[in-house]
PDB file of the backbone (N, CA, C, O) and the ligand in Angstrom, with CONECT records:
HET     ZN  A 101       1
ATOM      1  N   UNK A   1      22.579  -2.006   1.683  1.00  0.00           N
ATOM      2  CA  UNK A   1      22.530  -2.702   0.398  1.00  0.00           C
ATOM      3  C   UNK A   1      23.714  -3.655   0.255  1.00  0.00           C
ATOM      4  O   UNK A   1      24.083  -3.938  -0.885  1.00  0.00           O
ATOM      5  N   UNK A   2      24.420  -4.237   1.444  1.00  0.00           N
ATOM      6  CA  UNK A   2      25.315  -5.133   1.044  1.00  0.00           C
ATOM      7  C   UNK A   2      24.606  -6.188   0.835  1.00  0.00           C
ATOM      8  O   UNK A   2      23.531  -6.514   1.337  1.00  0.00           O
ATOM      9  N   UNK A   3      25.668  -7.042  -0.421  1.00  0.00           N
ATOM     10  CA  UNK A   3      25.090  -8.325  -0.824  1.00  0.00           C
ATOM     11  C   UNK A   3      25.160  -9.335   0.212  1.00  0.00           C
ATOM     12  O   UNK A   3      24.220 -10.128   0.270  1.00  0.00           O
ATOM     13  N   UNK A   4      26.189  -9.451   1.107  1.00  0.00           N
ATOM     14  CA  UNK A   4      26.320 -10.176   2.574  1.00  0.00           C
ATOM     15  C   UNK A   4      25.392 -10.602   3.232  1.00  0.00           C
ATOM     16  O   UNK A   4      25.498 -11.377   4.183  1.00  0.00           O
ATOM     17  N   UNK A   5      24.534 -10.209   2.858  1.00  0.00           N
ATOM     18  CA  UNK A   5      23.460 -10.077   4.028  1.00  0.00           C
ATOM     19  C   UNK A   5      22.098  -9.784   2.680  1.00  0.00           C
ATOM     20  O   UNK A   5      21.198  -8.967   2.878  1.00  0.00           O
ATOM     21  N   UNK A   6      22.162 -10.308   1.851  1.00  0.00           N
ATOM     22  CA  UNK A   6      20.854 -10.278   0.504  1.00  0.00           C
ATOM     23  C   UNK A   6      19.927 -11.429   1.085  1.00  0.00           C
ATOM     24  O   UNK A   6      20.210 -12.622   1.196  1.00  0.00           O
ATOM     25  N   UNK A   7      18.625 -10.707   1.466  1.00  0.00           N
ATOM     26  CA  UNK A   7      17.287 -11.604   1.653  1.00  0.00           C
ATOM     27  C   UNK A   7      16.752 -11.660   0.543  1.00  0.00           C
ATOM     28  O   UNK A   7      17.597 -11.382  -0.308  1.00  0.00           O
ATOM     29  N   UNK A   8      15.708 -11.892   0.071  1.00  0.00           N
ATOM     30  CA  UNK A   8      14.455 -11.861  -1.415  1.00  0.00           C
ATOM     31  C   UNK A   8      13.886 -10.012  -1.192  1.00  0.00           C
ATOM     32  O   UNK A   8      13.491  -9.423  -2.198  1.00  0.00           O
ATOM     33  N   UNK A   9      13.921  -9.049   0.589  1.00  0.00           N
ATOM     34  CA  UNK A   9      13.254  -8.209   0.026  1.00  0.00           C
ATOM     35  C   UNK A   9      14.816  -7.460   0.806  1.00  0.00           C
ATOM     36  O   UNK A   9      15.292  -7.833   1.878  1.00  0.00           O
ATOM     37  N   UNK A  10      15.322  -6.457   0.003  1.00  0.00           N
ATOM     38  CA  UNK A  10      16.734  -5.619   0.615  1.00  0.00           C
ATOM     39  C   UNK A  10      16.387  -4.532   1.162  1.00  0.00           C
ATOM     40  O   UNK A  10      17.169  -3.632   1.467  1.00  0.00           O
ATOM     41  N   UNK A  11      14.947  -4.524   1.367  1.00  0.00           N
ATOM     42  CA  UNK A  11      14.781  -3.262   2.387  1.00  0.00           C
ATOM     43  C   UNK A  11      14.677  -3.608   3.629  1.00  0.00           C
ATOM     44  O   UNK A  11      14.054  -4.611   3.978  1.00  0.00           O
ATOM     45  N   UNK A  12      15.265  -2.830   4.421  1.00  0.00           N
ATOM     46  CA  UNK A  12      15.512  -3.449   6.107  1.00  0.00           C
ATOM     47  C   UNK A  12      13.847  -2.744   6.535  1.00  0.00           C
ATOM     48  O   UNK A  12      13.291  -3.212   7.529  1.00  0.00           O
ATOM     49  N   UNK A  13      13.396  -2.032   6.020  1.00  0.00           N
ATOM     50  CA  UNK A  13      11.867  -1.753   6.734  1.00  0.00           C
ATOM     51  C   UNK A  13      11.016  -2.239   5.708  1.00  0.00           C
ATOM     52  O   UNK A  13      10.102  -1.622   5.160  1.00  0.00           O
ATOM     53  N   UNK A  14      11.333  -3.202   5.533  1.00  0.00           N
ATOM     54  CA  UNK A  14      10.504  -3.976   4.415  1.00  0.00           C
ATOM     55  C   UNK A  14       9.659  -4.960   5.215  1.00  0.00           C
ATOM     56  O   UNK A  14       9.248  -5.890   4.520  1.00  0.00           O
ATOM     57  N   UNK A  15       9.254  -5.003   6.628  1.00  0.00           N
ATOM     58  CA  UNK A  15       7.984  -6.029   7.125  1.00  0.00           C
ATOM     59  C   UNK A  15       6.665  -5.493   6.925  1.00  0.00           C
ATOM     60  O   UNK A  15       5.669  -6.133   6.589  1.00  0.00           O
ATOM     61  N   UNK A  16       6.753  -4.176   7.177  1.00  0.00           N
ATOM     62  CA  UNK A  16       5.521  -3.136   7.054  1.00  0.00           C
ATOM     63  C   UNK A  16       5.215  -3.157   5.392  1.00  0.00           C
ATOM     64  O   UNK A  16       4.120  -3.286   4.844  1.00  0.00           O
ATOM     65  N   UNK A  17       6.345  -3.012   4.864  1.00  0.00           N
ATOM     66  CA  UNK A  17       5.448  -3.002   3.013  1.00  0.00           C
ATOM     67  C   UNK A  17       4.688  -4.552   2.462  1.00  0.00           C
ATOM     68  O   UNK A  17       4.556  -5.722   2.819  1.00  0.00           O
ATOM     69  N   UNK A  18       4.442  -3.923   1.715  1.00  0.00           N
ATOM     70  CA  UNK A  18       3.164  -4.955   1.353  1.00  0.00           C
ATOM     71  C   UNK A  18       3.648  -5.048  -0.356  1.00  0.00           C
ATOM     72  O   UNK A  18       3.919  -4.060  -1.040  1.00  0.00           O
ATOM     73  N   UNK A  19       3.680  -6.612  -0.874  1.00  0.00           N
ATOM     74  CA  UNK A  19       4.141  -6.754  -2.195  1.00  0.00           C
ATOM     75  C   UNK A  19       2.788  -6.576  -3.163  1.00  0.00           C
ATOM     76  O   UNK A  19       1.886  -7.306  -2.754  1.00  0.00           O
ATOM     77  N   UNK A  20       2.412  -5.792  -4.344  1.00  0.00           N
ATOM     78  CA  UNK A  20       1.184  -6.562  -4.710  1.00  0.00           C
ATOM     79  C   UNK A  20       1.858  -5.851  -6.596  1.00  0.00           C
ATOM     80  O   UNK A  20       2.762  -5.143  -7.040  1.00  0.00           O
ATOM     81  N   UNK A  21       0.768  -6.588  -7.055  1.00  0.00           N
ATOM     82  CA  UNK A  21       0.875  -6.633  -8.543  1.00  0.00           C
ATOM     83  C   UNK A  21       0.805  -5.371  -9.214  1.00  0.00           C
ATOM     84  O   UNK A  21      -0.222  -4.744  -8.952  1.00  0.00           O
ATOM     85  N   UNK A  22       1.670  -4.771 -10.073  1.00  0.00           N
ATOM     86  CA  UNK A  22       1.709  -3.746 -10.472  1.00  0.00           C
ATOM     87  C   UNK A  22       0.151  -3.141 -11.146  1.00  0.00           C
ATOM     88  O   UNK A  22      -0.460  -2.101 -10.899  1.00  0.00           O
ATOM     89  N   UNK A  23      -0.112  -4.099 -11.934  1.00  0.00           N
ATOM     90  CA  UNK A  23      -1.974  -4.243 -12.274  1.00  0.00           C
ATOM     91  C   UNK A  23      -2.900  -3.912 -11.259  1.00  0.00           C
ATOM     92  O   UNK A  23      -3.756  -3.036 -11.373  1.00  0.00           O
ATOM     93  N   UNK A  24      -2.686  -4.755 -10.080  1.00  0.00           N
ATOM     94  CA  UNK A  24      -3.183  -4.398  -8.941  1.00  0.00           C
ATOM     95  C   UNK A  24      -3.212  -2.764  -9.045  1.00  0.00           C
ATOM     96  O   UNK A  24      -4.121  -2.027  -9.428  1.00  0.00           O
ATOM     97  N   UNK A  25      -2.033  -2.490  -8.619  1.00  0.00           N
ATOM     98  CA  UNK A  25      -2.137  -0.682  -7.933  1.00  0.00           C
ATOM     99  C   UNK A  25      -2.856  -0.014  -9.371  1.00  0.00           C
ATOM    100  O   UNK A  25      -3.874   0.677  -9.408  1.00  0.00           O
ATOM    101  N   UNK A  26      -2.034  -0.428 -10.484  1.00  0.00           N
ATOM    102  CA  UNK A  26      -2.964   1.031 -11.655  1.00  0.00           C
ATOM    103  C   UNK A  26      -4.952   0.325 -11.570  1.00  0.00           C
ATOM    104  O   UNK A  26      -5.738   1.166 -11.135  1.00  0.00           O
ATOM    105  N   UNK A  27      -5.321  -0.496 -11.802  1.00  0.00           N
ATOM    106  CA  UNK A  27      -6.276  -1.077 -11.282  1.00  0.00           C
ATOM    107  C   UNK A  27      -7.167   0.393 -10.273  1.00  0.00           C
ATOM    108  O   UNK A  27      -7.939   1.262 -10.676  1.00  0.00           O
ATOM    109  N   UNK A  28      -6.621   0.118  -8.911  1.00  0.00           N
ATOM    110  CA  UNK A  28      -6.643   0.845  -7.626  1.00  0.00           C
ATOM    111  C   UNK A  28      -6.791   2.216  -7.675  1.00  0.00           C
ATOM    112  O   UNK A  28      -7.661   2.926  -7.171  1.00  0.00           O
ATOM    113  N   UNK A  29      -5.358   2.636  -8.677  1.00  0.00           N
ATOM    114  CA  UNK A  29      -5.380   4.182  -8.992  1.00  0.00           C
ATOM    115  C   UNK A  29      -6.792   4.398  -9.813  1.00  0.00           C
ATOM    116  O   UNK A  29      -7.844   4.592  -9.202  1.00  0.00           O
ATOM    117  N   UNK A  30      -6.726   4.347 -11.235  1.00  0.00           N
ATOM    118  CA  UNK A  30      -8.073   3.977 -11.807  1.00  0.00           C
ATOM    119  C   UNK A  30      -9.500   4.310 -10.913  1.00  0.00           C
ATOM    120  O   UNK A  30     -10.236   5.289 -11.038  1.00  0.00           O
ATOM    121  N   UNK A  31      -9.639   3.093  -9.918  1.00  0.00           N
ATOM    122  CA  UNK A  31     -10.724   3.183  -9.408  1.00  0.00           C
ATOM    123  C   UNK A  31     -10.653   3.621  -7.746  1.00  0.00           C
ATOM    124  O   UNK A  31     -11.020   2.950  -6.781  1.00  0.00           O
ATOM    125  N   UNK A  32     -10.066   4.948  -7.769  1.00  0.00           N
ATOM    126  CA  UNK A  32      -9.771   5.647  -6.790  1.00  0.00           C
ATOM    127  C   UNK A  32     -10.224   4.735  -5.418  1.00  0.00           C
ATOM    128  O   UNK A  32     -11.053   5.030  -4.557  1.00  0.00           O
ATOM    129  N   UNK A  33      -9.595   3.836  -5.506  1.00  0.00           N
ATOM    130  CA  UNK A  33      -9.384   2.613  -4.252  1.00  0.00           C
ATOM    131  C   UNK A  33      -8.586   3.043  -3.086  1.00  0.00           C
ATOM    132  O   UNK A  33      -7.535   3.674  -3.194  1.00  0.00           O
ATOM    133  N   UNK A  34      -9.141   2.665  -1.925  1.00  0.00           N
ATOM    134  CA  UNK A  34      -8.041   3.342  -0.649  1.00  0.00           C
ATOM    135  C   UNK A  34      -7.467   2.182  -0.090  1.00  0.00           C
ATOM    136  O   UNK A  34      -8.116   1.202   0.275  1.00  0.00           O
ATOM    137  N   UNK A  35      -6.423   2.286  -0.037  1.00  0.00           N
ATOM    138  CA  UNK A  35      -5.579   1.200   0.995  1.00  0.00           C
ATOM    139  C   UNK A  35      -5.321   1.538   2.320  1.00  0.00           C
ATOM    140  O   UNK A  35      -5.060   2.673   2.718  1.00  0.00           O
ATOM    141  N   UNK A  36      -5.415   0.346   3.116  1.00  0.00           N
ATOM    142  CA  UNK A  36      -5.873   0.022   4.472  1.00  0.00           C
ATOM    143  C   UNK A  36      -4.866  -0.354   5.091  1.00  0.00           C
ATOM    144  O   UNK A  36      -4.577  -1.544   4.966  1.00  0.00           O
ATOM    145  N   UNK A  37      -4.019   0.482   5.936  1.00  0.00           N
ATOM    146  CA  UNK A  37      -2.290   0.435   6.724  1.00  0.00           C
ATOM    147  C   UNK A  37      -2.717  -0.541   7.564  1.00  0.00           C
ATOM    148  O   UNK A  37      -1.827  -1.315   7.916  1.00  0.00           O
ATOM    149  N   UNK A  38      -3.747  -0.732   7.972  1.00  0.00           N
ATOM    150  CA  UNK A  38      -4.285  -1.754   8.542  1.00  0.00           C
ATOM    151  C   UNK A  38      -4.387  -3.148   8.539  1.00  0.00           C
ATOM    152  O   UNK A  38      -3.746  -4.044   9.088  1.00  0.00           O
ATOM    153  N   UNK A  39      -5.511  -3.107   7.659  1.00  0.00           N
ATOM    154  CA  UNK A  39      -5.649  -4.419   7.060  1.00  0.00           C
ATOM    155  C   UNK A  39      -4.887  -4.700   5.429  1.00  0.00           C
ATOM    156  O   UNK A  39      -5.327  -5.632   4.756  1.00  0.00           O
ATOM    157  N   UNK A  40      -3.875  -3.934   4.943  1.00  0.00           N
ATOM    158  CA  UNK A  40      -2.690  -4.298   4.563  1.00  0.00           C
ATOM    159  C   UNK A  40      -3.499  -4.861   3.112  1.00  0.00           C
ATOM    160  O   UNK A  40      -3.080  -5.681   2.295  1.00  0.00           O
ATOM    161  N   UNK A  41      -4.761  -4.130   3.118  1.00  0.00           N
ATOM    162  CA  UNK A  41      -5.432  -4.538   1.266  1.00  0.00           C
ATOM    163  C   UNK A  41      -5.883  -3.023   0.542  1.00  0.00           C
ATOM    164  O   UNK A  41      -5.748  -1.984   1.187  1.00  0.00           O
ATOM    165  N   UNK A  42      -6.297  -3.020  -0.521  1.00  0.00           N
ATOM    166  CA  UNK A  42      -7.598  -1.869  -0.297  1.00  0.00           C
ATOM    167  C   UNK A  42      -8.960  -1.920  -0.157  1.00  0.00           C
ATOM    168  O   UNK A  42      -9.621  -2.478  -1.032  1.00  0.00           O
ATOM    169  N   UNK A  43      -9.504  -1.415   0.827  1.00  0.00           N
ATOM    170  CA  UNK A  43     -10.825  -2.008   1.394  1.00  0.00           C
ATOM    171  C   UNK A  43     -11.927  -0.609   1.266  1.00  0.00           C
ATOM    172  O   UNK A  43     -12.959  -0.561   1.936  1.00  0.00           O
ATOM    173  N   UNK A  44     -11.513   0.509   0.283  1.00  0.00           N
ATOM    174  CA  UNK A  44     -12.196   1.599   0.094  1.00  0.00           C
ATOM    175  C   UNK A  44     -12.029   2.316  -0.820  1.00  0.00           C
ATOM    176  O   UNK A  44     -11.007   2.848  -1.254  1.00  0.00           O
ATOM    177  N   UNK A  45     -13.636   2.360  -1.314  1.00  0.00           N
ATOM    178  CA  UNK A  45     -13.399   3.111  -2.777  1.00  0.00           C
ATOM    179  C   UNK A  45     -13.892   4.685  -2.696  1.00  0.00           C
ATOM    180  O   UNK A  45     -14.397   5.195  -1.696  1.00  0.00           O
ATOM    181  N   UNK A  46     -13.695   5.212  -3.685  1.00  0.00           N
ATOM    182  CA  UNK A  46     -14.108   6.767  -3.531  1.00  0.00           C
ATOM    183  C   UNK A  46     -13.070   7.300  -2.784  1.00  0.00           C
ATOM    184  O   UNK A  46     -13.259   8.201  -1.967  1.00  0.00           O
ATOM    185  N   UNK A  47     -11.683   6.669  -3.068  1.00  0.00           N
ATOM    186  CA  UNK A  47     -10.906   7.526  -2.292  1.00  0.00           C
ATOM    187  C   UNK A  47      -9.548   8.182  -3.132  1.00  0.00           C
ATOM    188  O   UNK A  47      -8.821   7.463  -3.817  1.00  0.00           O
ATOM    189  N   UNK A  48      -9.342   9.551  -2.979  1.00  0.00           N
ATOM    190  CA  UNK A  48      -8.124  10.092  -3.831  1.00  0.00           C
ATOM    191  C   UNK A  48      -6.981   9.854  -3.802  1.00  0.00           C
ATOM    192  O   UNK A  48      -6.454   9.886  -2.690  1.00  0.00           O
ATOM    193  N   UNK A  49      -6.268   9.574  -4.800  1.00  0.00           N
ATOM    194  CA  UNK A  49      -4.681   8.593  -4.535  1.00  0.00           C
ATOM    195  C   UNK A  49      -3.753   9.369  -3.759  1.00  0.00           C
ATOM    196  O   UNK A  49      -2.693   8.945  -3.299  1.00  0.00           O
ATOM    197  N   UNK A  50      -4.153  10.379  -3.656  1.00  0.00           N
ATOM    198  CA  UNK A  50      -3.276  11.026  -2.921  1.00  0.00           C
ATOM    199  C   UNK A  50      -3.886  11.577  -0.905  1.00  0.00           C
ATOM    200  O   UNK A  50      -3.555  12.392  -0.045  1.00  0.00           O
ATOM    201  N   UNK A  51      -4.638  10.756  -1.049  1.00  0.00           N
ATOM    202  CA  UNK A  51      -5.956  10.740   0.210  1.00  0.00           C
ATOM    203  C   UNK A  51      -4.827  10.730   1.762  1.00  0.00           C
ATOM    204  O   UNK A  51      -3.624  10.470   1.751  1.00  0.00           O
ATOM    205  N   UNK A  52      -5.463  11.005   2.680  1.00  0.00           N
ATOM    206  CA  UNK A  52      -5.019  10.313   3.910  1.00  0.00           C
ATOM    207  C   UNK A  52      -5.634  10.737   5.373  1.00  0.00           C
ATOM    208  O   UNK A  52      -5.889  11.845   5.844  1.00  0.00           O
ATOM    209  N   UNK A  53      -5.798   9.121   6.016  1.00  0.00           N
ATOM    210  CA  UNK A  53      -6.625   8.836   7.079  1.00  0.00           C
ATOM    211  C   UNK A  53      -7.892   8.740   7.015  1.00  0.00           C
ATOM    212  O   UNK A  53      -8.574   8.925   8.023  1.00  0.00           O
ATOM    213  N   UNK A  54      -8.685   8.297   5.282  1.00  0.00           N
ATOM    214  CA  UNK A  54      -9.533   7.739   5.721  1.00  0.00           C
ATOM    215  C   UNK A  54     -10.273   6.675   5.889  1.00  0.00           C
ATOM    216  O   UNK A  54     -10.121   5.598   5.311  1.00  0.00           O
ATOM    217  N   UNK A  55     -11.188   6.984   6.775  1.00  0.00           N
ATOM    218  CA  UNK A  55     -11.744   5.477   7.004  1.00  0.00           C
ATOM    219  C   UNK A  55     -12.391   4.396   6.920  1.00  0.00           C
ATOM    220  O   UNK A  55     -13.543   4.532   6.509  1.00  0.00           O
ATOM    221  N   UNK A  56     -11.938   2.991   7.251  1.00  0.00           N
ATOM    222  CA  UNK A  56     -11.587   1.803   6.429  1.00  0.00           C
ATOM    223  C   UNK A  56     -13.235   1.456   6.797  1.00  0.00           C
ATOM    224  O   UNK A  56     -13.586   1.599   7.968  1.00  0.00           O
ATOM    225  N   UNK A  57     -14.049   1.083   5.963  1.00  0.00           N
ATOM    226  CA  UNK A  57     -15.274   0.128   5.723  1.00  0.00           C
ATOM    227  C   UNK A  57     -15.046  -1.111   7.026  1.00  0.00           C
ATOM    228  O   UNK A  57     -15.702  -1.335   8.043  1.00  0.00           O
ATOM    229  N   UNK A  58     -13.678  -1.825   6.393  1.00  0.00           N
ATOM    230  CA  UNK A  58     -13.456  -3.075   7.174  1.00  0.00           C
ATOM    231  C   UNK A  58     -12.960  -3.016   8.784  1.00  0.00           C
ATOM    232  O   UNK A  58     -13.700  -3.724   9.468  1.00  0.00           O
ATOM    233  N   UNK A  59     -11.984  -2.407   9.506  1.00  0.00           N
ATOM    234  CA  UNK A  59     -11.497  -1.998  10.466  1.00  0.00           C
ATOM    235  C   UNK A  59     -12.338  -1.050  10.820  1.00  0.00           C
ATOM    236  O   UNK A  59     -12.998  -1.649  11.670  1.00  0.00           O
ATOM    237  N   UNK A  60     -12.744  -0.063  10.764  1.00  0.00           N
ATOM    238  CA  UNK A  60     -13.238   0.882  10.992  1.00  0.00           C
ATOM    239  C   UNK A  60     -12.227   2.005  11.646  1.00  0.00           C
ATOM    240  O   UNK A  60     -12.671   3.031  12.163  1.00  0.00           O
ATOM    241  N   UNK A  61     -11.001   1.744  11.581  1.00  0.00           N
ATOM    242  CA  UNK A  61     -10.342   3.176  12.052  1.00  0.00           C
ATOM    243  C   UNK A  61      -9.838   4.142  10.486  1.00  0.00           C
ATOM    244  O   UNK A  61      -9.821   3.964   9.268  1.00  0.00           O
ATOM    245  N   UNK A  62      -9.509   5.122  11.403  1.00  0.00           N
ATOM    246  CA  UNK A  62      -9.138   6.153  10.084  1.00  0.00           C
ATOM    247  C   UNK A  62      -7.429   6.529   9.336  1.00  0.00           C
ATOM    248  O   UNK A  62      -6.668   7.478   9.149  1.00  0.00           O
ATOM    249  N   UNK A  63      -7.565   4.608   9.044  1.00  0.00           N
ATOM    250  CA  UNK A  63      -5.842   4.444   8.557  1.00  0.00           C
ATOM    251  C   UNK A  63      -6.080   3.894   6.948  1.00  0.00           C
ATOM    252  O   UNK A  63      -5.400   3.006   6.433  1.00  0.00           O
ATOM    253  N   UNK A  64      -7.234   4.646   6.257  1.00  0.00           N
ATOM    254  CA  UNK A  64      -6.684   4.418   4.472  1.00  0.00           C
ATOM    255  C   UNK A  64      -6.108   5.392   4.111  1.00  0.00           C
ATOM    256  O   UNK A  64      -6.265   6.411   4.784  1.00  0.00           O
ATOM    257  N   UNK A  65      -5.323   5.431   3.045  1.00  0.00           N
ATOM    258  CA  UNK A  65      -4.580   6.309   2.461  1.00  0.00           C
ATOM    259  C   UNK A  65      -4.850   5.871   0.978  1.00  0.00           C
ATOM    260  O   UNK A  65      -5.046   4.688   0.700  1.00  0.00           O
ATOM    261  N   UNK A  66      -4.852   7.175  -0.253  1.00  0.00           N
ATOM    262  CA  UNK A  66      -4.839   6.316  -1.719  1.00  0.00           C
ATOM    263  C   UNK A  66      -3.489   6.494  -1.893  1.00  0.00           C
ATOM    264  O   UNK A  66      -2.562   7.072  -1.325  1.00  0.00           O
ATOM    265  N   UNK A  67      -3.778   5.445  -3.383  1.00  0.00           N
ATOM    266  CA  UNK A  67      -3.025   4.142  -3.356  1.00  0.00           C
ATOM    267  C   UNK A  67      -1.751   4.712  -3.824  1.00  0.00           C
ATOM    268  O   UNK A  67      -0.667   4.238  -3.483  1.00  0.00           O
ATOM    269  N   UNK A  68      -1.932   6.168  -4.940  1.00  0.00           N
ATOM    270  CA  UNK A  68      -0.570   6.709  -4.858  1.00  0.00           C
ATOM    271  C   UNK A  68       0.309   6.838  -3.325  1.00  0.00           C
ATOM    272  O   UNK A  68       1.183   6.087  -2.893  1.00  0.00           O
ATOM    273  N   UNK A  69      -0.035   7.566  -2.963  1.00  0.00           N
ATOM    274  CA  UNK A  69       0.246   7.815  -1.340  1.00  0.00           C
ATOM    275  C   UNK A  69       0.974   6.489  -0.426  1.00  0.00           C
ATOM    276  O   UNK A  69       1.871   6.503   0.417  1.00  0.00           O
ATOM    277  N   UNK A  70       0.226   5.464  -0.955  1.00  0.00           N
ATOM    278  CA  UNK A  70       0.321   4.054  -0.292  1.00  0.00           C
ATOM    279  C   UNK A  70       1.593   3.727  -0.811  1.00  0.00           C
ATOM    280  O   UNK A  70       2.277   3.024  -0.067  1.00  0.00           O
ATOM    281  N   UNK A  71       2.189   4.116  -2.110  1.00  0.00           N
ATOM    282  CA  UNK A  71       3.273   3.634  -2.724  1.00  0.00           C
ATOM    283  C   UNK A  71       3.935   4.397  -2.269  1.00  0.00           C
ATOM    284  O   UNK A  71       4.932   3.927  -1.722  1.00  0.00           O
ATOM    285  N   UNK A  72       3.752   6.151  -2.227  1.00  0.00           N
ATOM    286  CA  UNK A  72       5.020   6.991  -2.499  1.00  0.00           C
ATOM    287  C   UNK A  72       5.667   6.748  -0.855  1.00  0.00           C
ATOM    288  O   UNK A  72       6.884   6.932  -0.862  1.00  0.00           O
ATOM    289  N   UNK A  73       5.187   6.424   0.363  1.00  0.00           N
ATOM    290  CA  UNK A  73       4.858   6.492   1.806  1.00  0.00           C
ATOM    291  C   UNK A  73       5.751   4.750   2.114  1.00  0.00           C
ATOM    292  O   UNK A  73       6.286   4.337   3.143  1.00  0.00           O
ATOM    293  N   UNK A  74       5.615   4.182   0.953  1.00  0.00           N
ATOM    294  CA  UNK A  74       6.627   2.780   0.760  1.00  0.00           C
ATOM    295  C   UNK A  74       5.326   1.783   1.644  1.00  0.00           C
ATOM    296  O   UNK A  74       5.780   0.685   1.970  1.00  0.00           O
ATOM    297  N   UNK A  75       4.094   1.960   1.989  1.00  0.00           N
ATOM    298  CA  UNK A  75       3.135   0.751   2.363  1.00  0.00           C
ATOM    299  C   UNK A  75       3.094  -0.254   1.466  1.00  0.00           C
ATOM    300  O   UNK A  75       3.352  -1.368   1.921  1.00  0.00           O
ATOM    301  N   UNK A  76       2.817  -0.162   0.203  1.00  0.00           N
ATOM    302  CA  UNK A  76       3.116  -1.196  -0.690  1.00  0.00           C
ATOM    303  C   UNK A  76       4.379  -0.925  -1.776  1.00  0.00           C
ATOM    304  O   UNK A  76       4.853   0.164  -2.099  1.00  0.00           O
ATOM    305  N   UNK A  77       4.727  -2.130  -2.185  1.00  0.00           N
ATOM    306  CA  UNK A  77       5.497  -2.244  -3.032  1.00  0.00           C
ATOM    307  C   UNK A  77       5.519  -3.222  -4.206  1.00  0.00           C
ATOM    308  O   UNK A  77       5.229  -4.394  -3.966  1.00  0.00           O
ATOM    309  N   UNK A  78       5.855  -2.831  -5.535  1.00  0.00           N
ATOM    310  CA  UNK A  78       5.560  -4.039  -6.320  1.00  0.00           C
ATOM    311  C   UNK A  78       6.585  -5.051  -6.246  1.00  0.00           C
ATOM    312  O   UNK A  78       7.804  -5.083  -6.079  1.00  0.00           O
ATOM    313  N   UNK A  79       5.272  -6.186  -6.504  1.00  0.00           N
ATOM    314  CA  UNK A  79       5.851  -7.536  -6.574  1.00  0.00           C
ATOM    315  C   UNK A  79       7.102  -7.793  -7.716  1.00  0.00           C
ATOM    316  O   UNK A  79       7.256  -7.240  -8.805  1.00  0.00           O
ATOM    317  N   UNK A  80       7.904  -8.802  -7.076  1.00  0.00           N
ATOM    318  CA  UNK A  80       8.914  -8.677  -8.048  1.00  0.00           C
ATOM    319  C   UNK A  80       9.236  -8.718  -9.359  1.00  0.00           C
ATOM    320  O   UNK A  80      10.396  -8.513  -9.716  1.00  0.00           O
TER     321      UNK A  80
HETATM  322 ZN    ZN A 101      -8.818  -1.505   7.586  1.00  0.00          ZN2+
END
Protein backbone atom coordinates (compact mmCIF):
# COMPACT_ATOMS: atom_id res chain seq x y z
CA UNK A 1 0.00 0.00 0.00
CA UNK A 2 2.74 2.50 -0.55
CA UNK A 3 1.71 5.64 -2.23
CA UNK A 4 5.17 5.42 -4.34
CA UNK A 5 4.12 3.20 -6.42
CA UNK A 6 -0.14 4.25 -6.49
CA UNK A 7 -1.71 2.84 -9.86
CA UNK A 8 -5.81 3.55 -10.29
CA UNK A 9 -6.15 -0.28 -8.87
CA UNK A 10 -3.60 -0.79 -5.35
CA UNK A 11 -4.07 -4.30 -5.41
CA UNK A 12 -0.96 -6.04 -6.71
CA UNK A 13 -3.34 -9.19 -7.69
CA UNK A 14 -5.63 -6.95 -9.08
CA UNK A 15 -5.28 -8.31 -13.07
CA UNK A 16 -7.46 -11.32 -12.25
CA UNK A 17 -10.32 -9.05 -10.50
CA UNK A 18 -12.84 -7.79 -12.47
CA UNK A 19 -14.36 -4.05 -11.78
CA UNK A 20 -18.22 -4.03 -12.18
CA UNK A 21 -21.08 -1.86 -10.80
CA UNK A 22 -22.19 -2.27 -7.43
CA UNK A 23 -25.99 -2.53 -9.02
CA UNK A 24 -24.53 -4.94 -11.18
CA UNK A 25 -23.57 -7.55 -8.32
CA UNK A 26 -26.95 -6.87 -5.95
CA UNK A 27 -28.78 -7.18 -9.43
CA UNK A 28 -26.77 -10.79 -9.75
CA UNK A 29 -27.25 -11.64 -6.06
CA UNK A 30 -31.08 -11.06 -6.48
CA UNK A 31 -31.21 -13.14 -9.49
CA UNK A 32 -29.04 -15.90 -8.27
CA UNK A 33 -26.62 -15.20 -11.34
CA UNK A 34 -23.27 -17.21 -11.59
CA UNK A 35 -20.11 -15.64 -12.52
CA UNK A 36 -17.76 -17.04 -14.99
CA UNK A 37 -13.71 -17.03 -13.70
CA UNK A 38 -13.59 -17.54 -17.14
CA UNK A 39 -15.24 -15.50 -19.20
CA UNK A 40 -14.87 -12.77 -16.48
CA UNK A 41 -19.07 -11.90 -16.75
CA UNK A 42 -22.04 -13.74 -15.31
CA UNK A 43 -23.15 -16.10 -17.86
CA UNK A 44 -25.49 -18.36 -15.41
CA UNK A 45 -28.53 -18.22 -13.75
CA UNK A 46 -30.03 -20.54 -11.14
CA UNK A 47 -26.99 -20.33 -9.38
CA UNK A 48 -26.40 -19.88 -5.36
CA UNK A 49 -24.24 -16.91 -4.31
CA UNK A 50 -22.45 -18.86 -2.45
CA UNK A 51 -22.16 -21.73 -5.41
CA UNK A 52 -18.88 -23.21 -6.76
CA UNK A 53 -17.64 -24.82 -10.03
CA UNK A 54 -20.51 -24.59 -11.83
CA UNK A 55 -20.91 -24.84 -15.21
CA UNK A 56 -20.71 -21.97 -17.58
CA UNK A 57 -23.61 -22.09 -20.49
CA UNK A 58 -20.90 -19.99 -22.47
CA UNK A 59 -17.37 -21.77 -22.00
CA UNK A 60 -18.62 -24.79 -21.05
CA UNK A 61 -16.12 -25.65 -18.25
CA UNK A 62 -17.01 -25.93 -14.60
CA UNK A 63 -15.50 -22.40 -13.44
CA UNK A 64 -18.91 -20.35 -12.21
CA UNK A 65 -19.05 -19.47 -8.85
CA UNK A 66 -22.12 -17.12 -7.24
CA UNK A 67 -21.67 -13.88 -7.17
CA UNK A 68 -21.30 -13.61 -3.35
CA UNK A 69 -18.43 -16.06 -3.57
CA UNK A 70 -17.17 -14.13 -6.72
CA UNK A 71 -16.69 -11.08 -4.42
CA UNK A 72 -15.72 -12.67 -1.12
CA UNK A 73 -12.80 -14.95 -3.37
CA UNK A 74 -11.78 -11.05 -4.70
CA UNK A 75 -12.90 -12.22 -8.73
CA UNK A 76 -14.77 -9.12 -8.89
CA UNK A 77 -14.55 -5.96 -7.40
CA UNK A 78 -16.55 -2.79 -7.31
CA UNK A 79 -16.06 -0.17 -9.60
CA UNK A 80 -14.75 2.85 -8.18
ZN1 LIG B 1 -17.51 -19.19 -18.99
Amino acid sequence: MSPANATSDPWRFGETMTAIDESEYQYATENYMGWCKECKEFTRDCTEPDAKGYDCPKCEQLTVIGAEDALLTGEITFRG
